[in-house]
KEDOKOL-477187 format. One record per residue (C-alpha): residue in three letters; z, y, x. Coordinates in pm, 1 decimal. Example, Ala and Ser with C-alpha at 12.3 -4.5 7.8 and 13.67 -1.06 7.14 Angstrom:
<nodes>
(node 'ALA' (780.0 -450.0 1230.0))
(node 'SER' (714.0 -106.0 1367.0))
</nodes>
This chain:
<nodes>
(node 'UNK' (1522.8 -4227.6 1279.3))
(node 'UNK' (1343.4 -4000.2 1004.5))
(node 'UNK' (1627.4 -4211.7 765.8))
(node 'UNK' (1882.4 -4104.9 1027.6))
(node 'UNK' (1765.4 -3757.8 953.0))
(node 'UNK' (1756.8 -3727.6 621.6))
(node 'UNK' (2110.5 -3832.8 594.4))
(node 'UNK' (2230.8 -3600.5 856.0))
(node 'UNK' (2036.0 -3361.8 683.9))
(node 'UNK' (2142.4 -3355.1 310.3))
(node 'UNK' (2527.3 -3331.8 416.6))
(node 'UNK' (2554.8 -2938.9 533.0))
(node 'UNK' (2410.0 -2818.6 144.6))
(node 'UNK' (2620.4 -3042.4 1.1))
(node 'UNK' (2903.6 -2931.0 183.4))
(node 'UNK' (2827.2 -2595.9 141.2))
(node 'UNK' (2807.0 -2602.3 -204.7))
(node 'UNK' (3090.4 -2812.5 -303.0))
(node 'UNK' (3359.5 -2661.2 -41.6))
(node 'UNK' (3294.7 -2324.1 -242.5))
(node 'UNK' (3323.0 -2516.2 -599.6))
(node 'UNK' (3613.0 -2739.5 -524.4))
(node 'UNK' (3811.7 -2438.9 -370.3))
(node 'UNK' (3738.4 -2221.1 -633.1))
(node 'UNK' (3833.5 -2459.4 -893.0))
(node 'UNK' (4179.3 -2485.3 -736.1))
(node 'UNK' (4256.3 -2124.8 -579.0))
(node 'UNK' (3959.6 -1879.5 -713.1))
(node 'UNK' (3620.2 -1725.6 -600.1))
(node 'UNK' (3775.9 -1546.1 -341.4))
(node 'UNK' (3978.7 -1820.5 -133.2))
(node 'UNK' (3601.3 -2008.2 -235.3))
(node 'UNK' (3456.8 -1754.8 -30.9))
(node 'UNK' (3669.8 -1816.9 236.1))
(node 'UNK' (3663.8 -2167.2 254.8))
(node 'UNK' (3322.1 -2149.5 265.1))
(node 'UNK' (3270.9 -1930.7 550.2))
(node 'UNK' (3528.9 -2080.0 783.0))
(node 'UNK' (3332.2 -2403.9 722.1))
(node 'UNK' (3022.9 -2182.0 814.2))
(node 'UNK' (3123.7 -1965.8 1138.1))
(node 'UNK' (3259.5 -2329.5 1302.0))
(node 'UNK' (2959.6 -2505.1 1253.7))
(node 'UNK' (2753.4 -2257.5 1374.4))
(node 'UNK' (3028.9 -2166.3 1675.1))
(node 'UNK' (3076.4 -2499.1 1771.6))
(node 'UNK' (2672.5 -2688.6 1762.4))
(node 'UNK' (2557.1 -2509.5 2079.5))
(node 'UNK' (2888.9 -2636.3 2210.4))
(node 'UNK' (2860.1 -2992.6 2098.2))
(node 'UNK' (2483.9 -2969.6 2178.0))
(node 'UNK' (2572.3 -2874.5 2608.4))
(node 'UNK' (2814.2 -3174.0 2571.3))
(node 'UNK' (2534.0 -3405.2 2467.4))
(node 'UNK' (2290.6 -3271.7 2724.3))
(node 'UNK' (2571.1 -3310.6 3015.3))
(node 'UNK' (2757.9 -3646.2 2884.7))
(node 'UNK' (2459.3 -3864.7 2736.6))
(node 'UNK' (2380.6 -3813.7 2328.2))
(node 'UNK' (2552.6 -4144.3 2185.3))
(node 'UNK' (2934.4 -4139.1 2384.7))
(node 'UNK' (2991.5 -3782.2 2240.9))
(node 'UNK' (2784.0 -3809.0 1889.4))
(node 'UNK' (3042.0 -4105.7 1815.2))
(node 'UNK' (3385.0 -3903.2 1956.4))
(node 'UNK' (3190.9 -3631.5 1696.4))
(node 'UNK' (3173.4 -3827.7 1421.2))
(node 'UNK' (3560.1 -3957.0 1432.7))
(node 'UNK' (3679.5 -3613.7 1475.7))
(node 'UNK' (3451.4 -3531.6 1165.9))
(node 'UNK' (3532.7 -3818.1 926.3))
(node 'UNK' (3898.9 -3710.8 948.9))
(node 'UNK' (3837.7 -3364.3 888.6))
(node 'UNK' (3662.8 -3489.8 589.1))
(node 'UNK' (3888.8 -3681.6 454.7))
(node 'UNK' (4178.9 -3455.2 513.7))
(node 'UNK' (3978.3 -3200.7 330.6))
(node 'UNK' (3961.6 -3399.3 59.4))
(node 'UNK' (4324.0 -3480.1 25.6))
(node 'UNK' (4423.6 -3101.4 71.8))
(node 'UNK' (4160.5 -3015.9 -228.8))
(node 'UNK' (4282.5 -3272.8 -482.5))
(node 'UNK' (4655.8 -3143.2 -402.7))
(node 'UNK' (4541.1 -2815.3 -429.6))
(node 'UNK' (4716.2 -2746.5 -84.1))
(node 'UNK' (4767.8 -2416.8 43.0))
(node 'UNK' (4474.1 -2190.0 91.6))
(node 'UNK' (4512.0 -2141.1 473.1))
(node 'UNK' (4561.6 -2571.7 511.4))
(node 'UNK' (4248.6 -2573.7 338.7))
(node 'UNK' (4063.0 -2291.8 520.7))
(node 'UNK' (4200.5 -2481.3 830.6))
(node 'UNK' (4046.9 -2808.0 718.5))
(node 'UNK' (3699.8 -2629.2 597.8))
(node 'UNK' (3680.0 -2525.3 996.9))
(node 'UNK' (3772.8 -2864.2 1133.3))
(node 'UNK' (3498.3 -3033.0 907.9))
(node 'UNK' (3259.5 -2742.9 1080.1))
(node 'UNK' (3364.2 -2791.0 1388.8))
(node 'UNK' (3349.1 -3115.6 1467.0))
(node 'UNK' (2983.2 -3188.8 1283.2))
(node 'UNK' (2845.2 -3386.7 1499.5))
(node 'UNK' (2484.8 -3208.9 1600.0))
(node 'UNK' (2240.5 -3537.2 1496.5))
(node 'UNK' (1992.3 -3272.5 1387.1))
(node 'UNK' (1881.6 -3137.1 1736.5))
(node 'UNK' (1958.7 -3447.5 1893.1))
(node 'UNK' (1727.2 -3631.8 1738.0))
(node 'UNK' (1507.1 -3346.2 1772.0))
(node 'UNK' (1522.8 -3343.0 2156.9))
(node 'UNK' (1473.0 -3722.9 2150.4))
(node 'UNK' (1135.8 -3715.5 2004.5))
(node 'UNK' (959.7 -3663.4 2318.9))
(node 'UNK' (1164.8 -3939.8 2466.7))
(node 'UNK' (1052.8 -4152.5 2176.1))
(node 'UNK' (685.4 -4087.1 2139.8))
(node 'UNK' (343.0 -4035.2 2312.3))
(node 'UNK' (258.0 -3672.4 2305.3))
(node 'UNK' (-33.0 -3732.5 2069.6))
(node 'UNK' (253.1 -3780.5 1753.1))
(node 'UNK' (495.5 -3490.7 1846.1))
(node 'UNK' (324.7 -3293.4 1611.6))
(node 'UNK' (330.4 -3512.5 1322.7))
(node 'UNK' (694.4 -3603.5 1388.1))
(node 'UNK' (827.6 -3253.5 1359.3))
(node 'UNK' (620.0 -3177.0 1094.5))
(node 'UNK' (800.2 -3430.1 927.8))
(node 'UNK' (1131.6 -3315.6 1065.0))
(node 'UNK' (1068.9 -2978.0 924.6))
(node 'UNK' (961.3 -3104.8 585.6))
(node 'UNK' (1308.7 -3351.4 567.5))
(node 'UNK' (1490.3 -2995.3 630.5))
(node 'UNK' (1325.9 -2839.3 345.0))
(node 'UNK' (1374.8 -3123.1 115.9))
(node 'UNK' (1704.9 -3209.9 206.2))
(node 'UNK' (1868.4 -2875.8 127.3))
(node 'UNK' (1704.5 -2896.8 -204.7))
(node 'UNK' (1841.9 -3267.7 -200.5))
(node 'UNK' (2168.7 -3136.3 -143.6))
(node 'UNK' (2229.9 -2880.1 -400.0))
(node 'UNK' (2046.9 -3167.4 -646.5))
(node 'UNK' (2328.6 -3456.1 -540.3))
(node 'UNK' (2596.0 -3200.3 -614.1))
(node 'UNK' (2441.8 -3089.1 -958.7))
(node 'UNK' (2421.9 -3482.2 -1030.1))
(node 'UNK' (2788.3 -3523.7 -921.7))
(node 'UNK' (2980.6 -3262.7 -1092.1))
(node 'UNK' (2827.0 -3383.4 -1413.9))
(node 'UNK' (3033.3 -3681.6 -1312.1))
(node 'UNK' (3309.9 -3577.0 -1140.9))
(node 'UNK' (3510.8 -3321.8 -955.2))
(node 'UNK' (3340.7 -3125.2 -677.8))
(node 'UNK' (3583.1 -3288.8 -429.4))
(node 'UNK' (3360.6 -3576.5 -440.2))
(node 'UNK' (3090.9 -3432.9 -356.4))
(node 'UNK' (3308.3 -3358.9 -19.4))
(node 'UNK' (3310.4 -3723.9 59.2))
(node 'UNK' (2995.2 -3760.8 -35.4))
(node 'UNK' (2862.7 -3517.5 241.6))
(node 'UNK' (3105.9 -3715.4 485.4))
(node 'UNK' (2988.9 -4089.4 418.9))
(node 'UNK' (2635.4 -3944.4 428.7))
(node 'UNK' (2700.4 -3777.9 799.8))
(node 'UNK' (2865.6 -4073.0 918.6))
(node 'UNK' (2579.7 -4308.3 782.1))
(node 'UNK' (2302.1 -4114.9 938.2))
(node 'UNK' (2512.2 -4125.4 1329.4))
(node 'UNK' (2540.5 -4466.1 1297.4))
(node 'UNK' (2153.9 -4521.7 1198.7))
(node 'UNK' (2041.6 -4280.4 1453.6))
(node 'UNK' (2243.6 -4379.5 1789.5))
(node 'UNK' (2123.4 -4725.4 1833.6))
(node 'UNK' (1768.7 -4516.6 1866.1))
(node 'UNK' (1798.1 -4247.2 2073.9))
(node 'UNK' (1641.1 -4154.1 2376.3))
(node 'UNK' (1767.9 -3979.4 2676.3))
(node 'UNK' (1541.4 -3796.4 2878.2))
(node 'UNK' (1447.8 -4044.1 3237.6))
(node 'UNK' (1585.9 -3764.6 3467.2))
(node 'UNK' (1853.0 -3476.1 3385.4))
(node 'UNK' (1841.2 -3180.7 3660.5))
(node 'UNK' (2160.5 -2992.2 3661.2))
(node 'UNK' (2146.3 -2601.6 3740.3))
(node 'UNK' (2407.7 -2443.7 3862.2))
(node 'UNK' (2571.3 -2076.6 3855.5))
(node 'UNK' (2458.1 -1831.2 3560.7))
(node 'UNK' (2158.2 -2031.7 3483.0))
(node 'UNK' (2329.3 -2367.0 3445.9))
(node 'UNK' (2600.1 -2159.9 3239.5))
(node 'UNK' (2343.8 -1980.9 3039.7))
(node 'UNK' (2191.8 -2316.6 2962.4))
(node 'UNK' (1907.8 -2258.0 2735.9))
(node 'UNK' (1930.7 -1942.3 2698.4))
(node 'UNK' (1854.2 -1865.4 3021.1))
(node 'UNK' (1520.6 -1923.4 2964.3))
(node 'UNK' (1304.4 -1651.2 2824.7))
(node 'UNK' (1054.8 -1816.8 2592.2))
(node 'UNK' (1374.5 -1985.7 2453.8))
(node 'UNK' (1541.8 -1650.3 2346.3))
(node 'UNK' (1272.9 -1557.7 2205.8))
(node 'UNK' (1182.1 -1841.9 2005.2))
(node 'UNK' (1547.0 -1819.6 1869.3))
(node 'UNK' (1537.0 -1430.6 1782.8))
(node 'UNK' (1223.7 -1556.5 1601.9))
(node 'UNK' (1418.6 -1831.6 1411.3))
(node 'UNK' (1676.9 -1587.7 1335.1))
(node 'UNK' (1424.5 -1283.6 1166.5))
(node 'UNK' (1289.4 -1582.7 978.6))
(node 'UNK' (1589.0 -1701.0 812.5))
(node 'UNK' (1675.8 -1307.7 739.5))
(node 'UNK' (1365.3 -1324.2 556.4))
(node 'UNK' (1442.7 -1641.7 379.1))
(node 'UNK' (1780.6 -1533.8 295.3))
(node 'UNK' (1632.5 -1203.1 126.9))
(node 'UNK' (1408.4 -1375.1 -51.4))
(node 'UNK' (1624.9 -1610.7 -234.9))
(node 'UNK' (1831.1 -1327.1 -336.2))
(node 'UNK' (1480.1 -1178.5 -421.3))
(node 'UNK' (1352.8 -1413.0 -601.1))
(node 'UNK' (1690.2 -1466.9 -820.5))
(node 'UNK' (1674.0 -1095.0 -880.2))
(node 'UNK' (1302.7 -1083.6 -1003.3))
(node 'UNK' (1306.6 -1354.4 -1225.1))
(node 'UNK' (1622.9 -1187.9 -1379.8))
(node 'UNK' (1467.7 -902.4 -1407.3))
(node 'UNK' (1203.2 -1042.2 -1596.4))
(node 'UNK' (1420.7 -1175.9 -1860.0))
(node 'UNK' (1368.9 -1508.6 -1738.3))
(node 'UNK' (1672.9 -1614.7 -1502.6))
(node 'UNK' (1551.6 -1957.6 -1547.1))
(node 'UNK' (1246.7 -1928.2 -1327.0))
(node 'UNK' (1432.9 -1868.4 -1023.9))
(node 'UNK' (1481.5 -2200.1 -955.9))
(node 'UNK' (1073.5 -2275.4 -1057.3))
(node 'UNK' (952.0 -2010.0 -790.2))
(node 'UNK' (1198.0 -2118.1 -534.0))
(node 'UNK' (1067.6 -2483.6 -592.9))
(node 'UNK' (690.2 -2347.5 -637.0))
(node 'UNK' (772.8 -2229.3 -255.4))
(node 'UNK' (956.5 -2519.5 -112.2))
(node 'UNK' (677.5 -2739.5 -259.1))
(node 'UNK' (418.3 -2507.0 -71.0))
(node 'UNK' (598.3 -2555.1 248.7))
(node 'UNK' (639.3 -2924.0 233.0))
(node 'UNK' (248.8 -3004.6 186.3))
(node 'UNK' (119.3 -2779.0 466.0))
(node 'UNK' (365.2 -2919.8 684.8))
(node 'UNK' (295.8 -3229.8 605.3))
(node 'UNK' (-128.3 -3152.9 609.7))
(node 'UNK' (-68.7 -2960.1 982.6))
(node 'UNK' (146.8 -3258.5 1140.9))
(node 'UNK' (-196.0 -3495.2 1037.8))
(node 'UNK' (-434.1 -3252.4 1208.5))
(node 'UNK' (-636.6 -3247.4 1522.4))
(node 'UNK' (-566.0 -2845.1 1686.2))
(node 'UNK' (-514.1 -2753.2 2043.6))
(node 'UNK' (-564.5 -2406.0 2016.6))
(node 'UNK' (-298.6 -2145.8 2209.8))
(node 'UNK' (20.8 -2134.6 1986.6))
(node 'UNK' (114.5 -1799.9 2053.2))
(node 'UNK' (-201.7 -1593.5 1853.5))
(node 'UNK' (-100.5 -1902.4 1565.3))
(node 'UNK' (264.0 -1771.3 1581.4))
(node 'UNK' (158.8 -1474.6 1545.5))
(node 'UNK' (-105.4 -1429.4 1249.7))
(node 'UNK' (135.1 -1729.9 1064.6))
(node 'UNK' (426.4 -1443.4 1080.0))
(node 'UNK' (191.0 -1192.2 987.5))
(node 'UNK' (34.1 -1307.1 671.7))
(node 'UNK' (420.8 -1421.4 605.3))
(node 'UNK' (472.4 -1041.2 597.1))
(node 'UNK' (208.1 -936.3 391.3))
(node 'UNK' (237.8 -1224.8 126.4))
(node 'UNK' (648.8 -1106.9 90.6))
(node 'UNK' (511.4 -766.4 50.1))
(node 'UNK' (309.0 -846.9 -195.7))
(node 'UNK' (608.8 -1023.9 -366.6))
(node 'UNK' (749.2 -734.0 -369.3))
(node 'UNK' (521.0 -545.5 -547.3))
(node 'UNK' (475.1 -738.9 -830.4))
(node 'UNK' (675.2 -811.7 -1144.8))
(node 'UNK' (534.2 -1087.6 -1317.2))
(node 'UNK' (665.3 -1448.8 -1251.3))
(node 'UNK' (340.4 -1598.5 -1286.8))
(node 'UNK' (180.5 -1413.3 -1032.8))
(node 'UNK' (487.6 -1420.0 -816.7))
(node 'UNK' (480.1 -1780.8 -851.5))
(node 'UNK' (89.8 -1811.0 -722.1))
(node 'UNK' (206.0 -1586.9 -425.9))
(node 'UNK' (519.6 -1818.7 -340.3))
(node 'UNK' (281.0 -2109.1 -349.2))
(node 'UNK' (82.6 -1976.1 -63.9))
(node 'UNK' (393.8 -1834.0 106.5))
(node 'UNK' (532.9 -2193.8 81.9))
(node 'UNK' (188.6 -2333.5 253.2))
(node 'UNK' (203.5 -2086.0 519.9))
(node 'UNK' (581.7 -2150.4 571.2))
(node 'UNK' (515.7 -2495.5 639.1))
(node 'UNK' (296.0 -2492.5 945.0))
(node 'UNK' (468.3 -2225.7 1107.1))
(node 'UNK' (804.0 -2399.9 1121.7))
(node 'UNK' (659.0 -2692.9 1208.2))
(node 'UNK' (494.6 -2495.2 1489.1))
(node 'UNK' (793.3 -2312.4 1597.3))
(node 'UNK' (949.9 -2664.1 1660.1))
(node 'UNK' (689.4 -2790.5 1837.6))
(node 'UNK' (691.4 -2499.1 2089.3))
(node 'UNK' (1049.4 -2452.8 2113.9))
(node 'UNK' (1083.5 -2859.4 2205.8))
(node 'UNK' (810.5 -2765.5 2475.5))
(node 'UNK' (988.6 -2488.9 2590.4))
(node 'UNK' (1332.6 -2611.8 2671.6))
(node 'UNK' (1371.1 -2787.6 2987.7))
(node 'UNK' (1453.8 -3151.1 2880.6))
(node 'UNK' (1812.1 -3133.6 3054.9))
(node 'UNK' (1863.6 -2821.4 2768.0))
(node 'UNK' (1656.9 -2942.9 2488.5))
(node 'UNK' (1953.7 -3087.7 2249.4))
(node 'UNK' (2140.3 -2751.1 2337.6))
(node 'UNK' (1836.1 -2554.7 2238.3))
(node 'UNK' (1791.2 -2711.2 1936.2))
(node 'UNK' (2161.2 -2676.1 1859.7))
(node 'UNK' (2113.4 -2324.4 1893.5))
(node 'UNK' (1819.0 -2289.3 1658.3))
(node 'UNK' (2104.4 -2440.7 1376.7))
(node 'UNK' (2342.6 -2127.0 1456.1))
(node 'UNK' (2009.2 -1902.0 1408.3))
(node 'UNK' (1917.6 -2041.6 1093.7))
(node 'UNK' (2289.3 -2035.0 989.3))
(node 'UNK' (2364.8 -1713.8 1120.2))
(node 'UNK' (2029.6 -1535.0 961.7))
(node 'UNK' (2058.9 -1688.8 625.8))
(node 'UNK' (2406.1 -1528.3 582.1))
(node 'UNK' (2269.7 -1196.6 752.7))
(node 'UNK' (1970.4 -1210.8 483.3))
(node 'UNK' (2134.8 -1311.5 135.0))
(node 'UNK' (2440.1 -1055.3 223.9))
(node 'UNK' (2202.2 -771.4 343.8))
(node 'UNK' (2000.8 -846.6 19.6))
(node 'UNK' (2295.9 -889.8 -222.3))
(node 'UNK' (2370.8 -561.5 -117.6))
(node 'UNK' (2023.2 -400.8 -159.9))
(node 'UNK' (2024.9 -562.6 -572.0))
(node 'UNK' (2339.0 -392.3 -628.6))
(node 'UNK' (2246.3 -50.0 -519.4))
(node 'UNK' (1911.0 -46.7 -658.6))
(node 'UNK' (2027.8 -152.1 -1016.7))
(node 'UNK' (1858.7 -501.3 -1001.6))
(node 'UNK' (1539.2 -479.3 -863.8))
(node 'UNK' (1400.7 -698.7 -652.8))
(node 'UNK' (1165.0 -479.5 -442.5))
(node 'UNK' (1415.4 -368.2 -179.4))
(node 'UNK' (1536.6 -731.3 -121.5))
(node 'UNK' (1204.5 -851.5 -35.0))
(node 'UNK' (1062.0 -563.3 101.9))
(node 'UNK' (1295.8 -657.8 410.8))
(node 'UNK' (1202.0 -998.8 401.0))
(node 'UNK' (886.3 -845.1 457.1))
(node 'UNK' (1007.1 -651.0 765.1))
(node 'UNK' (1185.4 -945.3 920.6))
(node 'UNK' (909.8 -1171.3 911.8))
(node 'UNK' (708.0 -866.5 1035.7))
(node 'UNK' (977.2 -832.4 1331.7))
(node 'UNK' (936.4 -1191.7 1373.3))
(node 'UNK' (539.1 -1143.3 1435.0))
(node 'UNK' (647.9 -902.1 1668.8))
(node 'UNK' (855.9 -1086.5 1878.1))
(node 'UNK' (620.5 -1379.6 1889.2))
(node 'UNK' (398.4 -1136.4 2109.2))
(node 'UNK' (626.0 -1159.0 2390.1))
(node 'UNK' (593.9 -1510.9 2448.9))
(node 'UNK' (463.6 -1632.7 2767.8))
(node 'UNK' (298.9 -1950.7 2880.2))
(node 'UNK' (566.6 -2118.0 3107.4))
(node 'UNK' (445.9 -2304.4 3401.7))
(node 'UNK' (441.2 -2686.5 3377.0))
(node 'UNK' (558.1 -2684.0 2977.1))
(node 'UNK' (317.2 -2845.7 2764.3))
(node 'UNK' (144.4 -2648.9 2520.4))
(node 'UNK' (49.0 -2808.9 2174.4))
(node 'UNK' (-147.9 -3122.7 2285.6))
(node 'UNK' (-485.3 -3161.6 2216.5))
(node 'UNK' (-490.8 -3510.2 2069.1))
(node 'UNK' (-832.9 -3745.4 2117.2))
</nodes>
C-alpha cells in the first residue's frame, strides 16, 4: 500500500511541472500558464467529486473506471504536445488528465482504519505524510532527470504509467468500511462538509498551504536576495528534511494527550518560527530556522491527518480526504500568487512574503481553537 502511495503520489509534481515545460516549449509561457492551471482547477474541482463516488459506489469499481478515463487523457495529451496541437486541444486535454485523476491518495487514506488496529494509525499516516513530502520533491527530481534526457512530454507519460501503476498496486488492498450509513437531505448532500470539525480541519489545511505557498516564494526571494539564488533549493530541502524526520520520530511515539491544545501550540510556534524567517537575512541562520520549521511541520501534518481521519464519519472519510487535496491545491496557488505579488511590490524582499506565511499559520492556530470533541470519534489513541 505505502508502494501504492508513493506512486500515486509522485505523478501530480511531475505533471505539474512538465505540462507547464512541454507547453511552453511548443506555444510559450503564457499558453504554459494556462495549461497548467486548467490541469490544476479540474483536479482540484473534480477529487471531492470522485471521492463521494467512491464513498457511495465501493473504492475499487470507480478507482478502475478512473484510471481508464485518465490513461487516455494522458496519452492524448501526449500526442497533442508532440504535434504541437492547438492551444485550446491542449488546454482541453490538460483538464481531462485533471479531471479524471483517479483520487488513490484519500482513498487509501480512508482505508487505513479499515486496514489496521488503532494502535498503528498513527505511525501509518505519519508515514503517509512523509511519502507526500518526499514525493513532490521526487517529482520535480524525475523531471530534472528526464529533460536531461529527453523532451518534457515524457515526463507526461511518465506521470501517467506511474498513476496507473500505483491503482493497480493499491486496489487488490483496500478496505471498505464493514457498514456505510447513508444520510439523506442537506446533510447527505453536504457530505463531509456537513460536519463541523471537518470544515474546520479543512480551513486549517487551507491557511497552511497559504503559508507554504508564501514561503517557497519566500524563501526563493531571500536567498536571491542574498546573492546566493542557489540556496533556495538547500533551505527548501533543509525544511523538507526537517519535516520528514519528525514525522517519521512522532508516528513511532507513545502520546495520548488531547489533540486540539497540540494543534494549537504546533500552529503557533509555526507562526513565530516564519516570523522569525522573516526577520532575518542571512541563509545560514535562515537555514537553522527552516530546520526546526521542517521538524515542527512534520508532526503537525501528521496530526492533522490523524484527526481529520477520526473526524469524518467512515461513510465520508474518502470524500473528506478528497477535499483536504482541493485545500492543499487551492492554498498553495492562493499562497505563491499572493506572495509573487508581495516580491514584486516590495522590490525583492522577502519579509512581506513570509511575514504572511506567518499570519496564515497564525490564522491556522486560530481556527484550531474552535475544534470540538465529537461524540463517539476517537481521539488520538493511547497505545499500550
Amino acid at each position: 500500500m505505502f508502494a501504492a502511495v508513493a506512486l500515486t503520489r509522485i505523478a501530480p509534481p511531475i505533471l505539474n511541472l512538465s505540462l507547464l515545460l512541454a507547453a511552453a516549449a511548443a506555444h510559450g509561457y503564457a499558453i504554459g500558464g494556462l495549461v497548467l492551471t486548467g490541469f490544476s482547477v479540474a483536479l482540484a474541482v473534480c477529487v471531492p467529486v470522485s471521492g463521494r463516488l467512491v464513498d457511495r459506489f465501493r473504492p475499487r469499481a470507480v478507482l478502475l473506471a478512473l484510471l481508464v478515463v485518465h490513461v487516455l487523457a494522458c496519452a492524448a495529451t501526449v500526442l497533442a504536445l508532440a504535434a504541437q496541437a492547438d492551444p485550446v486541444l491542449l488546454i482541453a486535454a490538460a483538464i481531462g488528465v485533471g479531471g479524471s485523476a483517479p483520487p488513490a491518495a484519500p482513498v487509501i487514506r480512508a482505508s487505513w482504519p479499515a486496514i489496521l488496529p488503532a494502535e498503528q494509525l498513527r505511525t501509518a499516516y505519519a508515514l503517509d505524510a512523509v511519502l507526500n513530502e518526499t514525493m513532490v520533491v521526487g517529482g520535480l527530481l524525475v523531471v530534472s532527470g528526464l529533460l536531461a534526457l529527453a523532451a518534457p512530454v515524457a515526463a507526461v507519460g511518465v506521470a501517467g504509467v506511474c498513476t496507473a501503476l500505483g491503482v493497480l498496486i493499491a486496489v487488490p488492498g483496500l478496505r471498505a468500511p464493514a457498514e456505510r450509513v447513508r444520510t439523506r437531505g442537506v446533510r447527505g448532500f453536504l457530505g463531509p462538509l456537513a460536519q463541523g470539525r471537518v470544515r474546520v480541519l479543512l480551513g486549517m489545511a487551507a491557511a497552511d498551504m497559504v503559508a507554504f505557498g508564501c514561503l517557497l516564494v519566500g524563501v526563493s526571494a531571500l536567498a536571491t536576495s542574498a546573492a546566493a539564488p542557489e540556496a533556495s533549493g538547500v533551505l527548501l530541502s533543509v525544511f523538507s528534511a526537517g519535516a520528514v524526520f519528525s514525522a517519521l520520530c512522532y508516528g513511532m511515539r507513545e502520546r495520548d494527550t488531547a489533540a486540539r491544545p497540540r494543534l494549537v501550540a504546533l500552529h503557533a510556534v509555526s507562526a513565530l518560527l516564519l516570523a522569525i524567517v522573516a526577520a532575518t537575512s542571512g541563509p545560514v541562520l535562515a537555514g537553522v530556522v527552516l530546520l526546526l520549521l521542517g521538524l515542527v511541520s512534520g508532526m503537525r501534518d501528521t496530526l492533522h491527518q490523524l484527526v481529520l481521519g477520526s473526524a469524518a464519519a467512515a461513510e465520508h472519510r474518502t470524500e473528506a480526504f478528497a477535499w483536504l487535496t482541493t485545500c492543499m491545491w487551492g492554498g498553495n496557488g492562493i499562497g505563491t500568487a499572493v506572495a509573487g505579488q508581495l516580491v514584486g511590490w516590495s522590490g525583492g524582499s522577502h519579509r512581506a512574503a513570509l511575514l504572511t506565511a506567518a499570519l496564515a499559520a497564525g490564522a491556522a492556530s486560530v481556527l484550531a481553537l474552535m475544534l470540538r470533541a465529537r461524540a463517539g470519534a476517537p481521539q488520538v489513541q493511547r497505545q499500550s
